[in-house]
C-alpha positions in Angstrom: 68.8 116.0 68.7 73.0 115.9 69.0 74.7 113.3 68.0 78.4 112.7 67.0 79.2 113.7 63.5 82.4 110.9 63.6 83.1 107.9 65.9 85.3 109.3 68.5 88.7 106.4 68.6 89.4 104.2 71.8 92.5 105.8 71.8 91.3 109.3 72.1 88.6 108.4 74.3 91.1 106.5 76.5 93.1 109.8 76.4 90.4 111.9 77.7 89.5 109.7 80.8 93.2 108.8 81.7 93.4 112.6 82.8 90.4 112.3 85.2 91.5 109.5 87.4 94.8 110.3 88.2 95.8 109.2 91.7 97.6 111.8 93.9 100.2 110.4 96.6 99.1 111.9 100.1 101.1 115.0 101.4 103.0 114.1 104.2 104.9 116.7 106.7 107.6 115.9 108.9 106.7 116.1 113.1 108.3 119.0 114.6 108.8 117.4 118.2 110.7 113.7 116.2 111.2 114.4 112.5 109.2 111.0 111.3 106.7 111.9 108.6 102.9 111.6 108.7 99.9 113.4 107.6 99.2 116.4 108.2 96.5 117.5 111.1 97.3 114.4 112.6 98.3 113.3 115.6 102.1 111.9 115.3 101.7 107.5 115.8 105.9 107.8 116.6 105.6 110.4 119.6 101.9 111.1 120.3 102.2 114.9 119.6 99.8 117.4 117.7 100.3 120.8 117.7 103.0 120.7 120.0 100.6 118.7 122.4 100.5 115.2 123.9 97.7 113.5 123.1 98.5 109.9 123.1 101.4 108.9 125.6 103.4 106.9 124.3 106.1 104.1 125.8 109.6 105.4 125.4 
């Protein structure tokens, strides 16, 4: 049966996790048609736009 030869340290532990759950900031892209940013394959909430389409009108 394996099992550890030496204790492994809460700091090294720690270490090894800490890698794993690093949180990523979402990728956001500017709209072509008004220049506010938002995520990408999304339809723009400022102008209503995707793909150079209106999807949602919008009040101007």
């Amino acid at each position: 049966m394996a099992v550890p030869k030496r204790k492994v340290s809460k700091s090294r532990r720690d270490l090894r996790r800490s890698n794993n759950s690093k949180l990523e900031a979402p990728t956001l892209v500017k709209c072509p048609k008004c220049g506010e940013y938002n995520l990408a394959h999304r339809v723009c909430k400022a102008c209503g736009t995707y793909a150079g389409k209106e999807i949602i009108k919008t009040e101007a």
